[in-house]
GUVEX-171868 format. One line per 2 residues: number of its first residue (from 1); their letters; for each residue x, y, z of N, C-alpha, C, O, CB. Coordinates in steps of 0.2 Angstrom, whole numbers, padded with zeros to 4 digits, always signed. Each point is the difference from the previous one (the first is absolute). Glycine has a CB too. Layout:
BEGIN
NUM = A = X/Y/Z/X/Y/Z/X/Y/Z/X/Y/Z/X/Y/Z | ...
//
This chain:
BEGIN
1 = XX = -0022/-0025/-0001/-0002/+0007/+0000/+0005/+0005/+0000/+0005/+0000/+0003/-0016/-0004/+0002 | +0010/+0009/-0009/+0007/+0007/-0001/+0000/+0004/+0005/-0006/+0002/+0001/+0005/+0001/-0013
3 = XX = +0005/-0002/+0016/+0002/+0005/+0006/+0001/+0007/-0004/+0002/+0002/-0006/+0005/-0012/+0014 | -0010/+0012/-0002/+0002/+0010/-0004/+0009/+0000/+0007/-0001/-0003/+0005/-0020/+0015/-0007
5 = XX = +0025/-0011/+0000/+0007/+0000/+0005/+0001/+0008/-0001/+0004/+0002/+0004/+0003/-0015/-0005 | -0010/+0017/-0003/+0000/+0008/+0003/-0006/+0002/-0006/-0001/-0002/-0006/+0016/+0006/+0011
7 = XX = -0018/+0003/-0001/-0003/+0005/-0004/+0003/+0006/+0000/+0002/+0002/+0005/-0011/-0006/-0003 | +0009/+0006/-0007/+0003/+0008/+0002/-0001/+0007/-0003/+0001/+0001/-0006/+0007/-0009/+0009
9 = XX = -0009/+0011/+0000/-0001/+0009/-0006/+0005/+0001/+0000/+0004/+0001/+0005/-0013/+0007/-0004 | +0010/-0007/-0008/+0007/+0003/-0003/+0000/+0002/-0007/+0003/-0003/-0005/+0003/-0005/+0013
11 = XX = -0008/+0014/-0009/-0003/+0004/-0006/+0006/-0002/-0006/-0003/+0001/-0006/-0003/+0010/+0014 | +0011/-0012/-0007/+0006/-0002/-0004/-0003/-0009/-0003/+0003/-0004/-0004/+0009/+0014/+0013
13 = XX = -0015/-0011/-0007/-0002/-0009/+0001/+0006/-0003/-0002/+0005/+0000/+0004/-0017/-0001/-0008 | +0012/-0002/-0003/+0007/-0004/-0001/+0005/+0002/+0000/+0002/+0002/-0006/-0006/-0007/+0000
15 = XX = +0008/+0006/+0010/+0009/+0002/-0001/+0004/-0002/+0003/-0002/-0003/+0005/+0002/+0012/-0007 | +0007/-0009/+0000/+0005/+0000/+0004/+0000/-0003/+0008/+0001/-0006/+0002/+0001/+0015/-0009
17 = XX = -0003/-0006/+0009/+0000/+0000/+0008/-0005/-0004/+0002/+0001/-0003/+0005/+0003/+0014/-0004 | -0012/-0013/-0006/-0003/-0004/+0004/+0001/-0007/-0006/-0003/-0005/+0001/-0007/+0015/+0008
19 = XX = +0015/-0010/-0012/+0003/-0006/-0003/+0006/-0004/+0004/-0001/-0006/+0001/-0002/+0012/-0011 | +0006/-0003/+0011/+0007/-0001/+0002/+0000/+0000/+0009/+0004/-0004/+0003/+0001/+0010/-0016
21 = XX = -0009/-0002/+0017/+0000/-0003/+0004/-0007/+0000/+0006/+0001/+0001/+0006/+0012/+0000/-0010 | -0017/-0002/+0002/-0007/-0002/+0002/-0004/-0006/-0002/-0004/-0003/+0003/+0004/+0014/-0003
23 = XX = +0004/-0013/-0007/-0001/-0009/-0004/+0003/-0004/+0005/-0003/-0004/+0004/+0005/+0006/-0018 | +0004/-0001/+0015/+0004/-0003/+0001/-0002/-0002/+0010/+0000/-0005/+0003/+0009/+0011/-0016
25 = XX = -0011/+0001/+0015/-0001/+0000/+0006/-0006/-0003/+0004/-0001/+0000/+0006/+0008/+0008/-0008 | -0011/-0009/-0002/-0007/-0003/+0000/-0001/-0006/-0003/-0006/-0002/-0001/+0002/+0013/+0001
27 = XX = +0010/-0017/-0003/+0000/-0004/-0005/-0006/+0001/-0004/-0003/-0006/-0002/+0010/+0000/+0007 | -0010/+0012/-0007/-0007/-0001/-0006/+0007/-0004/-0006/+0006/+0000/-0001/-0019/+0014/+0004
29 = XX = +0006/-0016/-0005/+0001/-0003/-0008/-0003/+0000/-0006/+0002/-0002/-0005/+0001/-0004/+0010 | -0010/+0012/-0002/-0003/+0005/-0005/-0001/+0005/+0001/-0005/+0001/+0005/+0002/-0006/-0008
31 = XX = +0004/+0011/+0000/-0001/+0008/+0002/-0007/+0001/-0005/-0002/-0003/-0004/+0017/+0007/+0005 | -0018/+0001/+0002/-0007/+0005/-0004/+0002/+0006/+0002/+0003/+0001/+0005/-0014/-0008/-0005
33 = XX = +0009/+0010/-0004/+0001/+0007/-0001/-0008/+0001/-0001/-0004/-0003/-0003/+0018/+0006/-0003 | -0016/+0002/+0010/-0009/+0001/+0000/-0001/+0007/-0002/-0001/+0003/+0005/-0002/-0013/+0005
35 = XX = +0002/+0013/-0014/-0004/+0008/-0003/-0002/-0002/-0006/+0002/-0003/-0004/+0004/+0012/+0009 | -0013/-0006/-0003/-0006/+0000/-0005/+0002/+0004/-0004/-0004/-0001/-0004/-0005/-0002/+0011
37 = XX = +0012/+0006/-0009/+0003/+0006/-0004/+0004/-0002/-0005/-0001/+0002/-0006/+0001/+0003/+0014 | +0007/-0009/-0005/+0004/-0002/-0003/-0002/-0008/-0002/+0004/-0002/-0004/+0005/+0012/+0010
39 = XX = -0013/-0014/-0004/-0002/-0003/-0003/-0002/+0000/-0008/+0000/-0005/-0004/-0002/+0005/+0015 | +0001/+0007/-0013/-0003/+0000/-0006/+0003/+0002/-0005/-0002/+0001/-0005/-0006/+0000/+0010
41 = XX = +0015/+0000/-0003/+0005/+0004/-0004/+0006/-0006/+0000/+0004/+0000/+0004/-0007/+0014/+0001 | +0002/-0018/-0011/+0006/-0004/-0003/+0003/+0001/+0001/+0002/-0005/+0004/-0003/+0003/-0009
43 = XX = +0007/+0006/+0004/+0006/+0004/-0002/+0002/-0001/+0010/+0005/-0004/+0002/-0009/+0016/-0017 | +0001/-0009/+0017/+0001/+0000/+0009/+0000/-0005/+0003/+0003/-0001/+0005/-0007/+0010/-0004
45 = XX = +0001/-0015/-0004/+0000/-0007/+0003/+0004/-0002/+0001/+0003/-0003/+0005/-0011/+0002/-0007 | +0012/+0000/-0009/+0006/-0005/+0001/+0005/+0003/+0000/+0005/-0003/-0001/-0010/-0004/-0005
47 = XX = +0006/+0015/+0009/+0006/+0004/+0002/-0001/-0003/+0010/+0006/-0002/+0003/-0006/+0015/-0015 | -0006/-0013/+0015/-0001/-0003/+0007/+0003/-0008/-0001/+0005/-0003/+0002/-0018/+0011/+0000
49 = XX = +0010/-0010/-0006/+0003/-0008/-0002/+0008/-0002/+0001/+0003/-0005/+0003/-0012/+0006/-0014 | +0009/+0004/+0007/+0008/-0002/+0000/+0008/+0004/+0002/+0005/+0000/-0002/-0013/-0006/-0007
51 = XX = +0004/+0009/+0016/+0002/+0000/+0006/+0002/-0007/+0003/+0005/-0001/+0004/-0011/+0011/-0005 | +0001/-0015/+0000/+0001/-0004/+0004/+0003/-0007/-0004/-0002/-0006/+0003/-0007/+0013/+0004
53 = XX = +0012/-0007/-0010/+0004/-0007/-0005/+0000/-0004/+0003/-0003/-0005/-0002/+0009/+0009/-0004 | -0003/-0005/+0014/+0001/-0004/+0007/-0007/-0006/+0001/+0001/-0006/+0002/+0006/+0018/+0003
55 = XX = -0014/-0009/-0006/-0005/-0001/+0002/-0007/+0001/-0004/-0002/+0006/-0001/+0009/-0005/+0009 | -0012/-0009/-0009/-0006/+0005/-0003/-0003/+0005/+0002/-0001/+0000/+0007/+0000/-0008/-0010
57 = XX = -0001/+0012/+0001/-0002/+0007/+0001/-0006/+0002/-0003/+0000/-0002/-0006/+0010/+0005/+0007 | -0014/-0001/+0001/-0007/+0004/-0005/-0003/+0006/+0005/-0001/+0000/+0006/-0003/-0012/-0013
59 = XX = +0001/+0017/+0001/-0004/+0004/+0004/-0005/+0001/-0003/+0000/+0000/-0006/+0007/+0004/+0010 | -0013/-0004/+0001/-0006/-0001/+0002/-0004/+0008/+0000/+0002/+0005/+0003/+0003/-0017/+0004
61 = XX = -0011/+0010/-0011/-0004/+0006/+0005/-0002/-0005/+0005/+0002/-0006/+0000/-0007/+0015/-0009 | +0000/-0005/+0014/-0004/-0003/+0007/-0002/-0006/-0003/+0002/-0005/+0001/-0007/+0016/+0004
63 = XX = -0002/-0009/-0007/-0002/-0006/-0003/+0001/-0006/-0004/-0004/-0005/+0001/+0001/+0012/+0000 | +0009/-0007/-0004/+0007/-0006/-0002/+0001/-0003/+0005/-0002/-0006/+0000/+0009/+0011/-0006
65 = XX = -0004/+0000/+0013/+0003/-0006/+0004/-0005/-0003/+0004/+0001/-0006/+0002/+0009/+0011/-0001 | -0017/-0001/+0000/-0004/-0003/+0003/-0002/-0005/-0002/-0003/-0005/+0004/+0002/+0014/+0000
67 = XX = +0002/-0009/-0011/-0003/-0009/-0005/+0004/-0004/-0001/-0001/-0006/-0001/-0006/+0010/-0004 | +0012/-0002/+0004/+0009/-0005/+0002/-0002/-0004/+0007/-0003/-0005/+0001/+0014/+0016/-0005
69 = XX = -0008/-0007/+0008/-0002/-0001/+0008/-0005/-0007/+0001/+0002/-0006/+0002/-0002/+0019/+0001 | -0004/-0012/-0005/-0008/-0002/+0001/+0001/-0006/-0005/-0002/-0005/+0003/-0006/+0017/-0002
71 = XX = +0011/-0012/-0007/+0000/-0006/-0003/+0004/-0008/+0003/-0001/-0006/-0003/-0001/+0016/-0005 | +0006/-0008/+0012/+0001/-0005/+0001/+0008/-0002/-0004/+0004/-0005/+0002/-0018/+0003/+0001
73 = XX = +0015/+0005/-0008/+0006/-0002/-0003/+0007/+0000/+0003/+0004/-0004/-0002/-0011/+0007/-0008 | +0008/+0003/+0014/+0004/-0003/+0003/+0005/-0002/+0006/+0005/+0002/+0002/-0009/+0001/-0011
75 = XX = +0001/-0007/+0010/-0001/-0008/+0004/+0005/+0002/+0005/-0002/+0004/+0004/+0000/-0014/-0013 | +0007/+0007/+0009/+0005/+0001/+0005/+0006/+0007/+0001/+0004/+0001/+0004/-0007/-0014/-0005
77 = XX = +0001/+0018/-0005/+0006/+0007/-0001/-0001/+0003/+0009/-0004/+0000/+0005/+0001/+0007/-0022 | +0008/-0005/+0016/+0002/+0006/+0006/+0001/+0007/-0004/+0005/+0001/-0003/+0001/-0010/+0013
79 = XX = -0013/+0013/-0010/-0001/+0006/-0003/+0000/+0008/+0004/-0003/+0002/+0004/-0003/-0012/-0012 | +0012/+0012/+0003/+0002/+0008/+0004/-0005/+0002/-0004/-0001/-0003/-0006/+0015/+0005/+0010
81 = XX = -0018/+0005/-0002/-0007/+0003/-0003/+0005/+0006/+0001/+0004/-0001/+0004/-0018/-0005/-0001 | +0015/+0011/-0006/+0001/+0006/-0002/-0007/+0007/-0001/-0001/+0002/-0005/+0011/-0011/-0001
83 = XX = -0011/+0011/+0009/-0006/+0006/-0004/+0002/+0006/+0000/+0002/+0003/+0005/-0011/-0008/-0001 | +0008/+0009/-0008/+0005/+0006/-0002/-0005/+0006/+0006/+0001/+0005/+0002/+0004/-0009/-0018
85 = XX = -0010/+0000/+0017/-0005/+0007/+0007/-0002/-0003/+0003/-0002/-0006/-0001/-0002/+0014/-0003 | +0002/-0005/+0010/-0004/-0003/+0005/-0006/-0001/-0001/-0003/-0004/+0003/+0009/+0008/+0003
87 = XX = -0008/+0001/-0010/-0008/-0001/-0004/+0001/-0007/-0006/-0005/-0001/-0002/+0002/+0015/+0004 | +0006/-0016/-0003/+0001/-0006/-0003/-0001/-0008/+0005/-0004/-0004/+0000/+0014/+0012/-0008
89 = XX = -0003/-0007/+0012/-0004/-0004/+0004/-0007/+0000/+0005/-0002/-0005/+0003/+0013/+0003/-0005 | -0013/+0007/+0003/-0006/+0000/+0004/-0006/-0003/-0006/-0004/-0004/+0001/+0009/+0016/+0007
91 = XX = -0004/-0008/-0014/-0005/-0005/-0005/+0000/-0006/+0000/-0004/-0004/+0001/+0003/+0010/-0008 | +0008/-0009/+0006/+0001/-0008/+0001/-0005/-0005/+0005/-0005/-0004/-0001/+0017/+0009/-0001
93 = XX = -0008/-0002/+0010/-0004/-0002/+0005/-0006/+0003/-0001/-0002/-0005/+0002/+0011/+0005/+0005 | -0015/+0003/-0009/-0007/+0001/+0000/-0001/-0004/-0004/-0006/-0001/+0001/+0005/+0012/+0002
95 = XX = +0003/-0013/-0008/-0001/-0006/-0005/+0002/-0007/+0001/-0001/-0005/-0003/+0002/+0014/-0003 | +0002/-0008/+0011/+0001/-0007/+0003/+0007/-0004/+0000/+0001/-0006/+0002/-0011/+0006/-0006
97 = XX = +0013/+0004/+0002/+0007/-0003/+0002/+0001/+0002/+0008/-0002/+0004/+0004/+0008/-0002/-0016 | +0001/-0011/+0012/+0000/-0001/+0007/+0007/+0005/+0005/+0006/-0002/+0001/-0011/-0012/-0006
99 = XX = +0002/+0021/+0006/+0006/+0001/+0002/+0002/+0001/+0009/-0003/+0005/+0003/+0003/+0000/-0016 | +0003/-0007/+0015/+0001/-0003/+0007/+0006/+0006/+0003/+0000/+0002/+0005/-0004/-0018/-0007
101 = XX = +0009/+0018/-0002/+0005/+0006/+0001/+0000/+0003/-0007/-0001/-0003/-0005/+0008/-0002/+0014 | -0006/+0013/-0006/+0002/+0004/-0007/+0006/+0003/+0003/+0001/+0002/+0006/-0013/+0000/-0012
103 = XX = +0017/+0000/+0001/+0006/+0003/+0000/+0000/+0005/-0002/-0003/+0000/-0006/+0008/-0008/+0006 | -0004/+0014/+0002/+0000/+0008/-0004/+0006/+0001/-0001/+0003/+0002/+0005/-0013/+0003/-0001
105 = XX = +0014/-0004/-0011/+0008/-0001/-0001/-0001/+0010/-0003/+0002/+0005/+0002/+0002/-0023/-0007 | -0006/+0017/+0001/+0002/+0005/-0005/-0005/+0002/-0003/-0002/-0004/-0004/+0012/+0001/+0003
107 = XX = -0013/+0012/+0002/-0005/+0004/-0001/-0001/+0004/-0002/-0001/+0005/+0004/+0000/-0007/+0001 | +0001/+0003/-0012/+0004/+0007/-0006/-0003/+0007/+0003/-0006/+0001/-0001/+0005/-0008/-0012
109 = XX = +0003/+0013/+0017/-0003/+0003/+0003/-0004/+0005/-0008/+0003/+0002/-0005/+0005/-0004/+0019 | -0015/+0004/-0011/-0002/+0004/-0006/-0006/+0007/+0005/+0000/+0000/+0006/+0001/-0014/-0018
111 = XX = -0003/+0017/+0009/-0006/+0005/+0004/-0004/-0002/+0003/-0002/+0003/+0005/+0002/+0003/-0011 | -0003/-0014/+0005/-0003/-0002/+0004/+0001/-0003/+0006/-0005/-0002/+0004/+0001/+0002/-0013
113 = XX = +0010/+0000/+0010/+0004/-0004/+0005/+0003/+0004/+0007/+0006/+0003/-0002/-0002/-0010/-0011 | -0004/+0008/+0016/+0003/+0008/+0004/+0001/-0003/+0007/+0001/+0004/+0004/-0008/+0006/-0011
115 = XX = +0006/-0015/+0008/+0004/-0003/+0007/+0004/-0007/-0001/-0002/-0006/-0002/-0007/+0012/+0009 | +0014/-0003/-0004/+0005/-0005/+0001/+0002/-0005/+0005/+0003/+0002/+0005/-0001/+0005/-0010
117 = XX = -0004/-0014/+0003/-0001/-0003/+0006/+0008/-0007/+0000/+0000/-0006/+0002/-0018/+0010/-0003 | +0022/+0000/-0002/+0003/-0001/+0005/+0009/+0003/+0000/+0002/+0003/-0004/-0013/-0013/+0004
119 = XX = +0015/+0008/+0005/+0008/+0003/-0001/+0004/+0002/-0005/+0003/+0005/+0000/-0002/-0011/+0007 | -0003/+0001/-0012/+0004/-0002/-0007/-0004/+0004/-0004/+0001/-0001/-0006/+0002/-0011/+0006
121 = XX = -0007/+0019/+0001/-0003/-0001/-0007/-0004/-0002/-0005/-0003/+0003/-0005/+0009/-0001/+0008 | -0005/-0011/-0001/-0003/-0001/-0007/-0007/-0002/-0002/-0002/-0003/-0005/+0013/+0001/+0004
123 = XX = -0014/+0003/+0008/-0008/-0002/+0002/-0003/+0005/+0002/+0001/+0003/+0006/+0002/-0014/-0002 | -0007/+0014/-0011/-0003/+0006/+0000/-0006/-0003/-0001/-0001/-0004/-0005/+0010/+0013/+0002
125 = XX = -0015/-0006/+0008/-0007/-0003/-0002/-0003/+0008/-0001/+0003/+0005/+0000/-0004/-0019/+0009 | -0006/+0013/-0009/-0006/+0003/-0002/-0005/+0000/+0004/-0001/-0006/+0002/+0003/+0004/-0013
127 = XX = -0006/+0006/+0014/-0005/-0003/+0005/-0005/-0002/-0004/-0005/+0000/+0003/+0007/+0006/+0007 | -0002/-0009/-0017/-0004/-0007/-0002/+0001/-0005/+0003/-0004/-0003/+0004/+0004/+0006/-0013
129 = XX = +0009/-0004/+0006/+0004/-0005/+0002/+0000/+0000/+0008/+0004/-0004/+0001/+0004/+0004/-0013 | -0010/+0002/+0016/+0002/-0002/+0009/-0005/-0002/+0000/+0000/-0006/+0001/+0005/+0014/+0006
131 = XX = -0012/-0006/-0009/-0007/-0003/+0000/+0001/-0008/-0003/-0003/-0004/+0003/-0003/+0016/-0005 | +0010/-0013/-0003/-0001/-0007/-0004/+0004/-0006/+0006/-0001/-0005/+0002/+0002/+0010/-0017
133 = XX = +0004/-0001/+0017/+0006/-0005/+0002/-0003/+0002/+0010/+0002/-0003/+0005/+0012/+0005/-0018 | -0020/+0003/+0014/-0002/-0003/+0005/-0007/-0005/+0000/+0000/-0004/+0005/+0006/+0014/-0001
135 = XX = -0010/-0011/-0008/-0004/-0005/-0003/+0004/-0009/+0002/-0002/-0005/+0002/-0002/+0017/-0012 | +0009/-0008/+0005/+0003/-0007/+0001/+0005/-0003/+0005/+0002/-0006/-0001/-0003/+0009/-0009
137 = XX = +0003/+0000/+0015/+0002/+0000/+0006/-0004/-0004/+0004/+0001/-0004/+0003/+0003/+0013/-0005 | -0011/-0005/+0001/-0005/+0000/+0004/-0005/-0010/-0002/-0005/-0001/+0003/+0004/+0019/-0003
139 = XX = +0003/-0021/-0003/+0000/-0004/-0002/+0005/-0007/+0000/+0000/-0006/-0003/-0007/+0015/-0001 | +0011/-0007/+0009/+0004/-0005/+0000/+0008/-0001/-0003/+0004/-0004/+0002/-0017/+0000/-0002
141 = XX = +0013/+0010/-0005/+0007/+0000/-0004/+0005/+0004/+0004/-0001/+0005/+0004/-0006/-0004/-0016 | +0013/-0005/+0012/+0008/+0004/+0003/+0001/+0003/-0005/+0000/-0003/-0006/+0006/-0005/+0012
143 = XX = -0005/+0016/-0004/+0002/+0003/-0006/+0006/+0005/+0004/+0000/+0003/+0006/-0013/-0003/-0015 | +0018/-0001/+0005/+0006/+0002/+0003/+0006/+0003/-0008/+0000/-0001/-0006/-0002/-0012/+0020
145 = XX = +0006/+0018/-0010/+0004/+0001/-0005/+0006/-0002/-0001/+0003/-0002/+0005/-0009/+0009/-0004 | +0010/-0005/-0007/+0006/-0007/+0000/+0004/+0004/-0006/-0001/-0004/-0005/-0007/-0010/+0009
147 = XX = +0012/+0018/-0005/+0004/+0000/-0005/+0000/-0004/-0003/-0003/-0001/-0005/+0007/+0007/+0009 | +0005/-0009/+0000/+0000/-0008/-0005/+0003/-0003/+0007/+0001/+0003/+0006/+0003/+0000/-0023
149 = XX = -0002/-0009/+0015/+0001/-0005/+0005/+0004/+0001/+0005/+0000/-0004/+0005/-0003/-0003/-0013 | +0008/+0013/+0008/+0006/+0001/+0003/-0003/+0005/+0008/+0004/+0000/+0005/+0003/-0001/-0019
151 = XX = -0013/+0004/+0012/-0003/+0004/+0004/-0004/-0004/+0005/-0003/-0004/-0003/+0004/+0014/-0006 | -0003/-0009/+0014/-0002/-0002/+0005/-0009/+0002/-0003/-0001/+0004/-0004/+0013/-0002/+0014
153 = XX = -0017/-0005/-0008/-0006/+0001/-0003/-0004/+0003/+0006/+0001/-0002/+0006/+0001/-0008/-0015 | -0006/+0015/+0007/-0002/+0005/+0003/-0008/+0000/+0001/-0003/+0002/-0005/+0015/+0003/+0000
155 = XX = -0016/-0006/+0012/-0006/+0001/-0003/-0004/+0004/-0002/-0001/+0005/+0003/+0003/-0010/+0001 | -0005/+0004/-0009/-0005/+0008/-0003/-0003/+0005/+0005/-0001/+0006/-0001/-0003/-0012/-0008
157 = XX = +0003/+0000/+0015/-0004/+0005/+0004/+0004/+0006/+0005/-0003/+0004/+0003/-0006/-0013/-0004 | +0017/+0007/+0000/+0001/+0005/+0003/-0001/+0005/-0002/-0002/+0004/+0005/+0008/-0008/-0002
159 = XX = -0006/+0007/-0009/-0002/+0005/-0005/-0007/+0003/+0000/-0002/+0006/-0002/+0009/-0013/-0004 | -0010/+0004/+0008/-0008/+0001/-0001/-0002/+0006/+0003/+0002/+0002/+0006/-0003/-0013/-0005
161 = X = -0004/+0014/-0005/-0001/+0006/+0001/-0007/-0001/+0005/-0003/+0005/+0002/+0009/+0000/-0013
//
């Protein structure tokens, strides 16, 4: 059966940094990139794609991975999940993916977004998003924040409003 070895928000999904050293630091051996958005836009997929030469890669709307997942195909991967929002993976999980931790890396701040939950900057939520990620909390999920591997990981709920 496929192990999830990280979830993570990180609005940037495929790059650099969660190529080079989040693959490597989690031995995943398959990446997804999950927005329903960019799902539907070619051009963004195989530019997402091939970010990752290192590793198969794909990106997923919700519903992909939730039928990926679900099918069974793949067997033994250790799979890093990527979602470019928190409202991405909150659909996931409501649909049935298995997520037991979430990582909140990187949070494009926009108008909707107006607290900062945390030191770095780079975990800017919405009191939608507190609501999703306390839902999901409230069910059982470690949700903790994590730049990148070098940084000590941080729990969400210090933050918490």
């Amino acid at each position: 059966m496929a192990e999830i070895v990280l979830a993570r928000v990180d609005a940037r999904m495929i790059h650099g940094a969660v190529v080079s050293t989040w693959v490597p630091n989690t031995h995943a051996n398959v990446l997804f990139a999950v927005d329903d958005e960019t799902y539907q836009d070619e051009f963004k997929c195989t530019i997402m794609k091939n970010c990752a030469l290192n590793i198969r890669s794909e990106v997923y709307s919700v519903e992909k991975l939730v039928e990926v997942w679900n099918s069974g195909r793949l067997r033994n991967r250790k799979v890093l999940v990527v979602f470019k929002s928190i409202d991405m993976a909150y659909q996931a999980y409501r649909r049935g993916f298995p997520l037991s931790a979430l990582q909140l890396g990187y949070i494009i701040p926009d108008e909707t977004k107006t607290i900062q939950a945390d030191d770095r900057k780079a975990v800017v939520v919405s009191l939608e998003d507190i609501e999703k990620l306390r839902e999901l909390r409230d069910a059982g999920i470690d949700i903790y924040m994590q730049y990148s591997p070098q940084f000590v990981p941080v729990a969400y709920t210090k933050y918490e409003t």
